[in-house]
BALUM-595330 format. One record per atom (N, C-alpha, C, O, CB): atom name; residue in one letter; x, z, y; residue number from 1. Coordinates in steps of 0.02 Angstrom, whole numbers, plus 50000, padded with zeros to 5 digits. Atoms other than C-alpha are relative to their C-alpha. Glycine has a CB too. Layout:
<atoms>
atom|type|xx|zz|yy|seq
CA|a|X|Z|Y|NUM
...
</atoms>
This chain:
<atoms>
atom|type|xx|zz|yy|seq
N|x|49979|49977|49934|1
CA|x|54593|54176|53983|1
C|x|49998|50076|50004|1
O|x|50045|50107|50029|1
CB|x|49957|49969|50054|1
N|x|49999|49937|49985|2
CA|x|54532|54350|53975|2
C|x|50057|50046|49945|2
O|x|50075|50104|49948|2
CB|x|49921|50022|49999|2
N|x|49941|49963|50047|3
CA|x|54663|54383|53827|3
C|x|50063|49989|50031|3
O|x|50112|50010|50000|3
CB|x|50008|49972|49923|3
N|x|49930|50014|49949|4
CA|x|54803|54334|53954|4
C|x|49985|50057|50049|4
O|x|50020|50107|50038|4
CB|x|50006|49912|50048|4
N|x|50047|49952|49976|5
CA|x|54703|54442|54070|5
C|x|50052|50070|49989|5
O|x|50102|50094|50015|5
CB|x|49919|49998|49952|5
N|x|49973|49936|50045|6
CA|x|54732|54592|53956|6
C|x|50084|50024|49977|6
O|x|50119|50072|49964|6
CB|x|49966|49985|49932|6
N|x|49905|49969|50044|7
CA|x|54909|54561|53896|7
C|x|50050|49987|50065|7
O|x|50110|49977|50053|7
CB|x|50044|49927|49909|7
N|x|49969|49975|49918|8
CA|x|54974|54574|54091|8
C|x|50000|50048|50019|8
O|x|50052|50073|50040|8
CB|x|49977|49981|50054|8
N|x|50017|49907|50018|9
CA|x|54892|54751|54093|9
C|x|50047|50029|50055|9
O|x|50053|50007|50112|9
CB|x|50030|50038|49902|9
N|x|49956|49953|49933|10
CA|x|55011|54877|54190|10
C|x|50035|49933|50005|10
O|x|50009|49890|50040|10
CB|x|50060|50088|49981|10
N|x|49963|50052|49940|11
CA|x|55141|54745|54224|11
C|x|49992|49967|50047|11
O|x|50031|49955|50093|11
CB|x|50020|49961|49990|11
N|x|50031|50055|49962|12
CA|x|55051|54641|54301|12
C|x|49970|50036|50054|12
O|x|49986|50004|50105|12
CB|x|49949|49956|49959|12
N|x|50004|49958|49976|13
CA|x|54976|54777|54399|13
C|x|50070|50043|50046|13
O|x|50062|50056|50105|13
CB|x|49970|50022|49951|13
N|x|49944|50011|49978|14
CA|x|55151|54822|54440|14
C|x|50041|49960|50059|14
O|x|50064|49971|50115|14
CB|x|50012|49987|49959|14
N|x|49988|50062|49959|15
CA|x|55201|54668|54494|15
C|x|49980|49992|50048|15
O|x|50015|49991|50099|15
CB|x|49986|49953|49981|15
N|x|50050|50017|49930|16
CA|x|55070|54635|54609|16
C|x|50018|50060|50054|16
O|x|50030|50053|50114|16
CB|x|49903|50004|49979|16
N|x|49984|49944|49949|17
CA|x|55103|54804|54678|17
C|x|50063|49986|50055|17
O|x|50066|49989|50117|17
CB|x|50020|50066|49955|17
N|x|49936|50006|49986|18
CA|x|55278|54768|54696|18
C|x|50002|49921|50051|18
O|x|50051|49911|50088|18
CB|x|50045|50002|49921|18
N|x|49975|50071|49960|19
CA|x|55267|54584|54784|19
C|x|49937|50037|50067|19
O|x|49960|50044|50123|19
CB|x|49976|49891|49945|19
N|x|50000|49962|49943|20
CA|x|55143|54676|54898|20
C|x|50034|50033|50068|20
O|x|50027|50024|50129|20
CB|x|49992|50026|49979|20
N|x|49966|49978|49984|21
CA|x|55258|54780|54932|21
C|x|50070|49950|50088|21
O|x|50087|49944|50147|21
CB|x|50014|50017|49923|21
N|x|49928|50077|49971|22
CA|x|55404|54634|54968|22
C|x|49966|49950|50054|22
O|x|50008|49934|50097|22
CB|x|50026|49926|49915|22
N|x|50009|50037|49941|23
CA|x|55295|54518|55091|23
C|x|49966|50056|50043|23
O|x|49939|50033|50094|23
CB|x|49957|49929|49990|23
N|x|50032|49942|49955|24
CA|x|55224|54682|55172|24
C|x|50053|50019|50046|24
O|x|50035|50033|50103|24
CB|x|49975|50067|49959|24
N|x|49948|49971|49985|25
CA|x|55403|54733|55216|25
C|x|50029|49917|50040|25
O|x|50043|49914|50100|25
CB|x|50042|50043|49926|25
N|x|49993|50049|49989|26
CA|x|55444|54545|55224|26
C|x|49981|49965|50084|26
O|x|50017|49941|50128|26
CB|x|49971|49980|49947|26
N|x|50045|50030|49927|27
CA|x|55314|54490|55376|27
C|x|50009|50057|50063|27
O|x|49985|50046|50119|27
CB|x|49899|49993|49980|27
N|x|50019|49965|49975|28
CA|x|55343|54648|55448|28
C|x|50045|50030|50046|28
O|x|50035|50055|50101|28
CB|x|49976|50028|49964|28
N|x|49918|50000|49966|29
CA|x|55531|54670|55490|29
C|x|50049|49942|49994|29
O|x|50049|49955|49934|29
CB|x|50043|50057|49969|29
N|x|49956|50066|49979|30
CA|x|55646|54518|55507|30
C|x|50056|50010|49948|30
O|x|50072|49977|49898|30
CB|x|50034|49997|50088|30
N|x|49937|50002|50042|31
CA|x|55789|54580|55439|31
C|x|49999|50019|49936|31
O|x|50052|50033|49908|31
CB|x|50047|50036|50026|31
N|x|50031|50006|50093|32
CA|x|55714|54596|55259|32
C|x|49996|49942|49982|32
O|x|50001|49936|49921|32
CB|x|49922|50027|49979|32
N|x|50040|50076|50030|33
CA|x|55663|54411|55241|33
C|x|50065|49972|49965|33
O|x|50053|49918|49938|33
CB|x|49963|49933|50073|33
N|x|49959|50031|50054|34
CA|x|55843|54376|55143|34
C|x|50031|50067|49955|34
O|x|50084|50061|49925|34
CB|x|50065|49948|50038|34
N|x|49991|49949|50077|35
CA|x|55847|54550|55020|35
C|x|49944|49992|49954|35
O|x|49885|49978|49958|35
CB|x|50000|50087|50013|35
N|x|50021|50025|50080|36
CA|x|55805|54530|54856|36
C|x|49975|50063|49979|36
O|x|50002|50115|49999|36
CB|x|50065|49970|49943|36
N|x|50032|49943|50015|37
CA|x|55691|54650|54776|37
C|x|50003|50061|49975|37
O|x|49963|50108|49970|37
CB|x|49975|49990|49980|37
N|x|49944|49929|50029|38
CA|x|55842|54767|54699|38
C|x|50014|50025|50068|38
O|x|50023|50086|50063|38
CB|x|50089|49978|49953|38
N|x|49962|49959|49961|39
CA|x|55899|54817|54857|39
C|x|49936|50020|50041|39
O|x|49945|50034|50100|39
CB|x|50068|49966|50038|39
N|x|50046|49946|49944|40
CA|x|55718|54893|54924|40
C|x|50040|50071|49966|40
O|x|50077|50086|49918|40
CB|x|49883|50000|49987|40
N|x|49996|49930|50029|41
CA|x|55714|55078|54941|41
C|x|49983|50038|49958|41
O|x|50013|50089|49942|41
CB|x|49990|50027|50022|41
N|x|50051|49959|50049|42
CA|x|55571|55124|54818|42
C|x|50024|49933|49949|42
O|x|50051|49877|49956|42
CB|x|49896|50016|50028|42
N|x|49999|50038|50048|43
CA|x|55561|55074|54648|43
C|x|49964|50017|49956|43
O|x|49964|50073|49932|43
CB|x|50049|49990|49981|43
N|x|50096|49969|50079|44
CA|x|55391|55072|54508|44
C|x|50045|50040|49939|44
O|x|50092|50017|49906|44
CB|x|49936|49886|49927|44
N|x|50019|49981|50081|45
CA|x|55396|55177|54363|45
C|x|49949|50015|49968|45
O|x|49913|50055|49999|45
CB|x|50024|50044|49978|45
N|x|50080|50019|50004|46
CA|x|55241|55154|54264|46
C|x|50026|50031|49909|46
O|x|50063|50004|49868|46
CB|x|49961|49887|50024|46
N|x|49993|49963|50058|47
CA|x|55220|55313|54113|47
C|x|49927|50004|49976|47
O|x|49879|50017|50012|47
CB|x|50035|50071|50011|47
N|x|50073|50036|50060|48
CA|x|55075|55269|53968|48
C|x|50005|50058|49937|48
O|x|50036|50054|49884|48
CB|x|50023|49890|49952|48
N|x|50016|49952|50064|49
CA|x|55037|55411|53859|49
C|x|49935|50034|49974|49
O|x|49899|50041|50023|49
CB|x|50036|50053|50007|49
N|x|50070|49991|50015|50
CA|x|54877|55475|53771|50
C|x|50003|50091|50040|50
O|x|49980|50106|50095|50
CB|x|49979|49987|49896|50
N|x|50003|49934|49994|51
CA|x|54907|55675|53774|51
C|x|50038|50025|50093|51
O|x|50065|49984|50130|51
CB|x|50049|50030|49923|51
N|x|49987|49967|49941|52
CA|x|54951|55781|53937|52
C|x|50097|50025|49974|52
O|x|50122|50063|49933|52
CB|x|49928|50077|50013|52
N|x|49908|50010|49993|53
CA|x|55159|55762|53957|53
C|x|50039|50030|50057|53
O|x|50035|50019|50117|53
CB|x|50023|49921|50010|53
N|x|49930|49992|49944|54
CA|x|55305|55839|54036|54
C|x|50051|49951|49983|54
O|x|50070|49944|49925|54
CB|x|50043|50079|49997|54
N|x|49955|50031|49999|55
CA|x|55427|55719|54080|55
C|x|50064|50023|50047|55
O|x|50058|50062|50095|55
CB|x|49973|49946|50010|55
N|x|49950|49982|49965|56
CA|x|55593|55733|54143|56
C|x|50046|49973|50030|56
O|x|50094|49982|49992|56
CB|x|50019|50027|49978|56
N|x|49976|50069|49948|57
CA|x|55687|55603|54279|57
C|x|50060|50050|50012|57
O|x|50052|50109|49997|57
CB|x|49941|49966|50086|57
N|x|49949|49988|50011|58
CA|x|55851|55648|54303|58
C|x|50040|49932|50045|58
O|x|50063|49882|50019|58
CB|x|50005|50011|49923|58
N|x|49945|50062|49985|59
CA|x|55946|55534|54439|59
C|x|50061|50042|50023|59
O|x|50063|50100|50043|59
CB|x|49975|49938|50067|59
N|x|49925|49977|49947|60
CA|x|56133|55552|54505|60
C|x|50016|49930|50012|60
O|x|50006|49877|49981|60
CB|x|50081|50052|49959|60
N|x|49963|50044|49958|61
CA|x|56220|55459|54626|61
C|x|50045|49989|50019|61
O|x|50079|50035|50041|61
CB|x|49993|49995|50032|61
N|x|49922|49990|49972|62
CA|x|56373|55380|54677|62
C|x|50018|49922|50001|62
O|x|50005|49878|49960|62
CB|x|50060|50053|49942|62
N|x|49974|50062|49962|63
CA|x|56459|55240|54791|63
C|x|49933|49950|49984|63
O|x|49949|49900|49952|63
CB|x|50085|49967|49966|63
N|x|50050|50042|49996|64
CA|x|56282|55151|54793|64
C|x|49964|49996|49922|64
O|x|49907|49973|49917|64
CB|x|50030|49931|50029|64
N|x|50045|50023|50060|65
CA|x|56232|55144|54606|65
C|x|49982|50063|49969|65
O|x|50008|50114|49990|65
CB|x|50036|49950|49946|65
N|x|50004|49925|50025|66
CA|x|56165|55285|54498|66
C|x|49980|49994|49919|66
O|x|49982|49938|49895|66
CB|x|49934|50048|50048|66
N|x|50010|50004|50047|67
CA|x|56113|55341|54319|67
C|x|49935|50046|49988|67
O|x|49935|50107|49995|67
CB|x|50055|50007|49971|67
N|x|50062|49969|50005|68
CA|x|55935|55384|54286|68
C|x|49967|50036|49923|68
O|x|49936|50001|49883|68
CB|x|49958|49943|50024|68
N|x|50041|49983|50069|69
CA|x|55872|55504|54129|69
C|x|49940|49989|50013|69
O|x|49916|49994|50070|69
CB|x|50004|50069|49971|69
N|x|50046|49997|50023|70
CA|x|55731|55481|54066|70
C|x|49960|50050|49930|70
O|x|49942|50025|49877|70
CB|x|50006|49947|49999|70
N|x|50012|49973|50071|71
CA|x|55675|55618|53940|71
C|x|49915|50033|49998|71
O|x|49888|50068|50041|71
CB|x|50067|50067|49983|71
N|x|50069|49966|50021|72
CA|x|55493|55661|53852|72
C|x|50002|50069|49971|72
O|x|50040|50078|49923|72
CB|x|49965|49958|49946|72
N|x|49994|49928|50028|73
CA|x|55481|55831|53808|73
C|x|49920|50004|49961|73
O|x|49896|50059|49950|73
CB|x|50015|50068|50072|73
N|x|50068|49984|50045|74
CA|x|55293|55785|53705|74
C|x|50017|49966|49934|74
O|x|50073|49941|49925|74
CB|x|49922|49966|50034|74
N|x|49971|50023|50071|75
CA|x|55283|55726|53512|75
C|x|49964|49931|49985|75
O|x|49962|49903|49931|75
CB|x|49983|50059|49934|75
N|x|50038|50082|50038|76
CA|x|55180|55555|53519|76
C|x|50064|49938|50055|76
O|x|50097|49940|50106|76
CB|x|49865|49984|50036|76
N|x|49951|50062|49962|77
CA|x|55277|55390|53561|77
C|x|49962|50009|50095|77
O|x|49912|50042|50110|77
CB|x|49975|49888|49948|77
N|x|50036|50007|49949|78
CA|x|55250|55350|53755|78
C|x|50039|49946|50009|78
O|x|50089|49928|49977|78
CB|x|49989|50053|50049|78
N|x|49965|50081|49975|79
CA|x|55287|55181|53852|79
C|x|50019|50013|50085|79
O|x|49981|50046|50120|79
CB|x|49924|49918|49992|79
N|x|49981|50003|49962|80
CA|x|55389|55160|54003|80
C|x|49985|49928|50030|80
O|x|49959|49879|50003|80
CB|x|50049|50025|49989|80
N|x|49996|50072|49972|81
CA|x|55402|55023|54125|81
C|x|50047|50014|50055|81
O|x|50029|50040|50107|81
CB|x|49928|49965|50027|81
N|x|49949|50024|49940|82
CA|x|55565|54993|54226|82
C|x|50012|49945|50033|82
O|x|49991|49892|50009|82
CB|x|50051|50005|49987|82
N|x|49973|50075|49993|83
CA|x|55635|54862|54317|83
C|x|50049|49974|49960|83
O|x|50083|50012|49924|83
CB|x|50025|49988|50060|83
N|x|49979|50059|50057|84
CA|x|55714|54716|54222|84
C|x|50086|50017|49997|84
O|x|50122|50024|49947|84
CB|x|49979|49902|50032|84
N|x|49946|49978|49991|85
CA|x|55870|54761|54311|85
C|x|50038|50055|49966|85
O|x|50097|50047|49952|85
CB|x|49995|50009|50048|85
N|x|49976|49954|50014|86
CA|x|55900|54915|54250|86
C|x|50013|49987|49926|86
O|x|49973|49951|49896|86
CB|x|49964|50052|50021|86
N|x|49960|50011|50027|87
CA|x|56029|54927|54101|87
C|x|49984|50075|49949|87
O|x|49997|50128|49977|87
CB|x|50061|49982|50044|87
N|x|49998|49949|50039|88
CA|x|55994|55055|53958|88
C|x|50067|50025|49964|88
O|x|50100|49986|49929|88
CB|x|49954|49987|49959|88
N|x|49959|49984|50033|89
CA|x|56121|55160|53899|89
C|x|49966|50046|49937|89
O|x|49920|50033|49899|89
CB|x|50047|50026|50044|89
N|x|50016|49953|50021|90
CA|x|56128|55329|53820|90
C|x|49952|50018|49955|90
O|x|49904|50025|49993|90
CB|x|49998|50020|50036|90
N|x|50075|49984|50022|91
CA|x|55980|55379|53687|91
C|x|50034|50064|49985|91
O|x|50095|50074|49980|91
CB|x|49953|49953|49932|91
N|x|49977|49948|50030|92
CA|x|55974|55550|53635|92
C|x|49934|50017|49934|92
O|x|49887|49979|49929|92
CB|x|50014|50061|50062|92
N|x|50054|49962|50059|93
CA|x|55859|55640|53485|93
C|x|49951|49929|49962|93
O|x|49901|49926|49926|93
CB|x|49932|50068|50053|93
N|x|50035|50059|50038|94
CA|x|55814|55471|53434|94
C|x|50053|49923|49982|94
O|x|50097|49904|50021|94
CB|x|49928|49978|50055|94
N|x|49962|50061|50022|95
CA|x|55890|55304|53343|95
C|x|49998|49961|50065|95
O|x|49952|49961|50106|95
CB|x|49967|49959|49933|95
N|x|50004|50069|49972|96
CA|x|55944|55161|53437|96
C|x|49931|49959|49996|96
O|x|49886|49955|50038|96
CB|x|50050|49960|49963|96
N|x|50069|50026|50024|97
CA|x|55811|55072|53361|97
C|x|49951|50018|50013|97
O|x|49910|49973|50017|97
CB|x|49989|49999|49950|97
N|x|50071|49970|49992|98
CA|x|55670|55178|53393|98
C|x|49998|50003|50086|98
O|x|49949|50030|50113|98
CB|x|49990|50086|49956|98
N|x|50013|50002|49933|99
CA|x|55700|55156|53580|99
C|x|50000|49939|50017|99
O|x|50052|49918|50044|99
CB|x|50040|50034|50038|99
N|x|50029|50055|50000|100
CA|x|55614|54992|53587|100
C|x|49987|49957|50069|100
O|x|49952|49990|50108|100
CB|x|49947|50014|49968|100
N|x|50030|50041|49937|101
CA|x|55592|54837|53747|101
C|x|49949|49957|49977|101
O|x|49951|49933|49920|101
CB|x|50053|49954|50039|101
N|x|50049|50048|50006|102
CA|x|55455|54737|53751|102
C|x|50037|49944|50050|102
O|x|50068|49957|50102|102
CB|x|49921|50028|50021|102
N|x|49974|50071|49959|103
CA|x|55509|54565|53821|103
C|x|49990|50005|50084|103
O|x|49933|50014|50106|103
CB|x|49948|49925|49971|103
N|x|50000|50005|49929|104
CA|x|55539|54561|54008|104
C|x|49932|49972|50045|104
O|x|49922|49912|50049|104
CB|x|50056|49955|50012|104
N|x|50051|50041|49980|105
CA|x|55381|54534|54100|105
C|x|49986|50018|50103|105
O|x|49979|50076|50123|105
CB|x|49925|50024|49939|105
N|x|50020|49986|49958|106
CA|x|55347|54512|54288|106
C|x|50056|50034|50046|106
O|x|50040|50067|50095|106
CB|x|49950|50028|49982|106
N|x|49961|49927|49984|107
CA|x|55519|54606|54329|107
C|x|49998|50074|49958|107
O|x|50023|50123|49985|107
CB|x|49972|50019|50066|107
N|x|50014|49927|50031|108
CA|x|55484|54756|54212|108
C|x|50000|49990|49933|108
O|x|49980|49942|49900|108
CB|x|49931|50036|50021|108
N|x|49997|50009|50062|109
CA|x|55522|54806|54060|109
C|x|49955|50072|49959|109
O|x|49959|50129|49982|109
CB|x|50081|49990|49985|109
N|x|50033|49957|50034|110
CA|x|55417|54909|53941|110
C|x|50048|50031|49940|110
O|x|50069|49990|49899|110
CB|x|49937|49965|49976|110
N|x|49964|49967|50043|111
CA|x|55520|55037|53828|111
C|x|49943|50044|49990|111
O|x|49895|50061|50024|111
CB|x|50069|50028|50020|111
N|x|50041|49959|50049|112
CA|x|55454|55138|53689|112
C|x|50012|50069|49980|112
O|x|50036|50075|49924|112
CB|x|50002|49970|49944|112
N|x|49948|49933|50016|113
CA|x|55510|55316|53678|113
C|x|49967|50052|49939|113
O|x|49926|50095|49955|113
CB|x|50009|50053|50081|113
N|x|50020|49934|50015|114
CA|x|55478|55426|53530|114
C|x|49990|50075|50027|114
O|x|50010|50093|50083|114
CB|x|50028|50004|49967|114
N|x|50002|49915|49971|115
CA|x|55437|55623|53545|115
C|x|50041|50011|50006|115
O|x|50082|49983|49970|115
CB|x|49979|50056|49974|115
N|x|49936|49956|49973|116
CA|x|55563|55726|53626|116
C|x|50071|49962|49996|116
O|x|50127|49982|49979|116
CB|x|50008|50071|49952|116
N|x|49928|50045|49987|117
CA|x|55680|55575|53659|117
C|x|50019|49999|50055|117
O|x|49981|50025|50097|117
CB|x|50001|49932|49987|117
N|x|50006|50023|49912|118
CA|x|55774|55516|53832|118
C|x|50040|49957|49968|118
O|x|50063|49957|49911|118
CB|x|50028|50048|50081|118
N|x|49976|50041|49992|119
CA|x|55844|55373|53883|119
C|x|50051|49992|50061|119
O|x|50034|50028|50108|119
CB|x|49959|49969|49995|119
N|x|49957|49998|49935|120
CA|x|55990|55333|54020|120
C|x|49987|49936|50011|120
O|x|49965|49905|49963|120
CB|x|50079|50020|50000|120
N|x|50009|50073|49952|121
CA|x|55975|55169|54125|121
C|x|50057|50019|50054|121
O|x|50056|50065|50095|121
CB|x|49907|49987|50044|121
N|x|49952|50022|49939|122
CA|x|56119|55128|54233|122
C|x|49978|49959|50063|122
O|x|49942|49911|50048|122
CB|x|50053|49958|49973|122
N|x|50057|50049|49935|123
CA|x|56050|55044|54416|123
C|x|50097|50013|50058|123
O|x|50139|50055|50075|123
CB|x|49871|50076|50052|123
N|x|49938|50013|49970|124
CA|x|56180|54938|54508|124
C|x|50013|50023|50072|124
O|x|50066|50028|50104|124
CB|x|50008|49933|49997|124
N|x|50036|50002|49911|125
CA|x|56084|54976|54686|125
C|x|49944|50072|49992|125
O|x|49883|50078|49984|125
CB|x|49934|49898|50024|125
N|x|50068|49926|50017|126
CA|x|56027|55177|54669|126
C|x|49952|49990|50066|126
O|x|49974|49973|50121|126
CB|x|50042|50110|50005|126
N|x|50075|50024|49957|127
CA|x|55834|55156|54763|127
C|x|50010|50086|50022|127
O|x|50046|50130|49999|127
CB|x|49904|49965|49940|127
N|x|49979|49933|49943|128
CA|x|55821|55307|54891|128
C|x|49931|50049|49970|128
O|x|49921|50108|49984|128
CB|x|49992|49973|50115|128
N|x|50080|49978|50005|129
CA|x|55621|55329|54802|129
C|x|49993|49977|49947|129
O|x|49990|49916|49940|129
CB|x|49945|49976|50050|129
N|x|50060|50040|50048|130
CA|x|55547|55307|54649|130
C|x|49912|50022|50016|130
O|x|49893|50071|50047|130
CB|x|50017|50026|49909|130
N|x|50092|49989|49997|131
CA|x|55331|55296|54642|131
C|x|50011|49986|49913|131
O|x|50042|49948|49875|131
CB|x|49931|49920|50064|131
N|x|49996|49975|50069|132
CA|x|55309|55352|54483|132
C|x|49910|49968|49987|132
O|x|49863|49980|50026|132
CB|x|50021|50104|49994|132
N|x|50072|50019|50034|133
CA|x|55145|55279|54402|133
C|x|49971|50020|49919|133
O|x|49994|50002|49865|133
CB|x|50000|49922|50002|133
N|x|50015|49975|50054|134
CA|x|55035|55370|54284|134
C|x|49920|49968|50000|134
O|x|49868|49999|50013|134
CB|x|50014|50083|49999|134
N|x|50058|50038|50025|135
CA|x|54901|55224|54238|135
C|x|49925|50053|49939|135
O|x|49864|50057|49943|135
CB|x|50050|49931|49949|135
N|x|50063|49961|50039|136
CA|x|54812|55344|54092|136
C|x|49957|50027|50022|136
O|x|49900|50025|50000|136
CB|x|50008|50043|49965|136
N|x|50024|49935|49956|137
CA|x|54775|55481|54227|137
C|x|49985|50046|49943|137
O|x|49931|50075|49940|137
CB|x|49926|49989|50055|137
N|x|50013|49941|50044|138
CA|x|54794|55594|54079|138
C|x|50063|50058|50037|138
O|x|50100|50023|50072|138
CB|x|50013|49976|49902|138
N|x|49970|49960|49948|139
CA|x|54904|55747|54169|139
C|x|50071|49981|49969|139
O|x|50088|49966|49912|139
CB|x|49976|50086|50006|139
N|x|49921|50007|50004|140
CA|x|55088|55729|54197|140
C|x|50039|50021|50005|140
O|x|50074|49970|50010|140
CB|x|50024|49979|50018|140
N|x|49971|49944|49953|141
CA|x|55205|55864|54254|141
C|x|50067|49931|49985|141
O|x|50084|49897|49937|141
CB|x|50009|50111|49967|141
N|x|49943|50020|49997|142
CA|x|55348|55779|54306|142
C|x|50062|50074|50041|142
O|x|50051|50113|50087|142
CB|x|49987|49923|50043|142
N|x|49947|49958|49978|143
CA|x|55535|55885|54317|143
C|x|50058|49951|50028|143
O|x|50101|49928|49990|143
CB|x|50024|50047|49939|143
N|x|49964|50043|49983|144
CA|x|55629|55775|54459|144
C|x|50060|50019|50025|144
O|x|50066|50050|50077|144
CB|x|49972|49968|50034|144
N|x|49922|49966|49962|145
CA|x|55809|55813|54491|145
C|x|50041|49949|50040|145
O|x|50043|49896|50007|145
CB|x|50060|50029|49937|145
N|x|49963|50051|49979|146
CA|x|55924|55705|54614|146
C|x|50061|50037|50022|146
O|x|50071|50085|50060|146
CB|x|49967|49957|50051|146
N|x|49911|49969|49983|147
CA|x|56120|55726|54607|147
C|x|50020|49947|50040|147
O|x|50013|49888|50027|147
CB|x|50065|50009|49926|147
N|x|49937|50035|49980|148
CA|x|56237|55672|54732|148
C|x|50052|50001|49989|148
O|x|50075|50042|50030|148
CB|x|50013|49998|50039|148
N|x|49950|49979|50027|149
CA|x|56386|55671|54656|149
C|x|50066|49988|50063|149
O|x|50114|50026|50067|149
CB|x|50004|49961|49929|149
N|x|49946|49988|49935|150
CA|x|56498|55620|54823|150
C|x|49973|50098|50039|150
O|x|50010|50135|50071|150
CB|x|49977|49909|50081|150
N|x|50010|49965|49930|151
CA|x|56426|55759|54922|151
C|x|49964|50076|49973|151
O|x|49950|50122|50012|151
CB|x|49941|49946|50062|151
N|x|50002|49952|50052|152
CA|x|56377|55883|54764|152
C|x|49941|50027|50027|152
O|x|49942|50089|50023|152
CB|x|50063|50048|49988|152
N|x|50073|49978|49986|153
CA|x|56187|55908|54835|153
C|x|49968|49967|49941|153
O|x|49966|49912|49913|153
CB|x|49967|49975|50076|153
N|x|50070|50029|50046|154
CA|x|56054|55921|54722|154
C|x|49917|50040|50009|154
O|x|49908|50098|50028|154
CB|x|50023|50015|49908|154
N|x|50069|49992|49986|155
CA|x|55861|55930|54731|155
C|x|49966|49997|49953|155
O|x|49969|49948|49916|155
CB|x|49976|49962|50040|155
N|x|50042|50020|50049|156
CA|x|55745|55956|54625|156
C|x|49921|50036|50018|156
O|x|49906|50085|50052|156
CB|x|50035|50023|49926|156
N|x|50054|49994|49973|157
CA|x|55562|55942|54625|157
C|x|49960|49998|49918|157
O|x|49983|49973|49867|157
CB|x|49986|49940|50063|157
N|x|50037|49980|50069|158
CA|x|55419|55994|54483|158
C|x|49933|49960|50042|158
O|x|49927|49974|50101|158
CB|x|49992|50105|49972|158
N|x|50058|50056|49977|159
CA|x|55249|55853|54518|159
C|x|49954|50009|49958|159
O|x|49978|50029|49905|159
CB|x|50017|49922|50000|159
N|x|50037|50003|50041|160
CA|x|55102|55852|54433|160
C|x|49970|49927|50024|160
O|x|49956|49910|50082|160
CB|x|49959|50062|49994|160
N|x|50028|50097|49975|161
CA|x|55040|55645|54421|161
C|x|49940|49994|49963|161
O|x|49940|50005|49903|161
CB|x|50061|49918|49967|161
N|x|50041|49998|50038|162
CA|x|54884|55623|54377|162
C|x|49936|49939|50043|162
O|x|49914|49893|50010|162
CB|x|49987|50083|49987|162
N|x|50051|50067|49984|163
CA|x|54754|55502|54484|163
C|x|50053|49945|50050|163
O|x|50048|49884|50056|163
CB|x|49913|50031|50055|163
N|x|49967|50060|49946|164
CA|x|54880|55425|54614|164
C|x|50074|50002|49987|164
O|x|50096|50049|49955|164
CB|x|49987|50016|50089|164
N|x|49951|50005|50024|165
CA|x|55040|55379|54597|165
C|x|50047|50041|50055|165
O|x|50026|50048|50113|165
CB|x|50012|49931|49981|165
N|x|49969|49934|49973|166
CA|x|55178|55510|54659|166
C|x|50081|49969|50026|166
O|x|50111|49928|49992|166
CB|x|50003|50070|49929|166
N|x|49936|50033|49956|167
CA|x|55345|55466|54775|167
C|x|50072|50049|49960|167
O|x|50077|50109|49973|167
CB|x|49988|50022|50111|167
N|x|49950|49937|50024|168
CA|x|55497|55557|54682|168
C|x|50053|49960|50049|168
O|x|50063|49900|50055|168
CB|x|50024|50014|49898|168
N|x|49942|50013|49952|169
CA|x|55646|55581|54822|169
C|x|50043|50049|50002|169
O|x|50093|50046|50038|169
CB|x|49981|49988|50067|169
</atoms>
């Protein structure tokens, strides 16, 4: 039992967060009780690395869906966790191959990113929020940029994540 326990770890952690989330919103407003858990506003990302990391998020937007980078700018592998939904494209500075899923768990998927790689994810339903989750609490700088591409605004925000988890908007 406690090795089931263990191999739930962030997802599972995740998860729970996330169905929280869904009957919190659920019991709380009416007209939520028939959307499905792609079309909330926020959405987990959950970053697992030993050493102190700049990362770099990267969304744009357009007619409801968007395309999210993902790039490490440190040199040891690190692990992601998206939702299940989301659709990987793009790799850059690294093989196909070396940008690795772990089997779907809970809604979320765990990807593997070598040093100084990114990744693109396509999202059918762009979320208005990510909560960015940095489980190690080893330091994080996050570099968050958001494009609108109808309306050619962009924002960007520099975070440091480190004991609580951080709202990128």
């Amino acid at each position: 039992m406690s090795g089931l326990l263990r191999s739930i770890g962030l997802h599972g952690t995740l998860a729970v967060t996330a169905l929280a989330f869904l009957l919190f919103v659920t019991a709380s407003q009416s007209e939520y009780l028939n959307a499905d858990i792609s079309s909330l506003d926020t959405v987990d990302i959950a970053v697992e690395h030993k050493d102190p990391l700049s990362l770099r998020v990267q969304m744009s937007e357009r007619a409801g869906q968007a395309l999210i980078v993902i790039e490490q700018e440190g040199t040891e592998n690190i692990s992601v966790s998206v939702p299940a939904a989301w659709k990987r494209g793009e790799v850059r500075n690294a093989s196909l191959d070396a940008i690795s899923a772990e089997a779907p768990m809970l809604g979320f998927v765990r990807w593997q990113l070598p040093g100084s790689s990114s990744v693109t994810f396509s999202i059918l339903d762009a979320p208005s929020r990510l909560l960015l989750h940095n489980p190690t609490k080893v330091p994080l700088k996050v570099s968050f940029m958001r494009v609108n591409l109808e309306t050619d605004e962009v924002e960007q925000n520099v975070i440091l994540v480190k004991d609580e988890a951080v709202i990128l908007e």
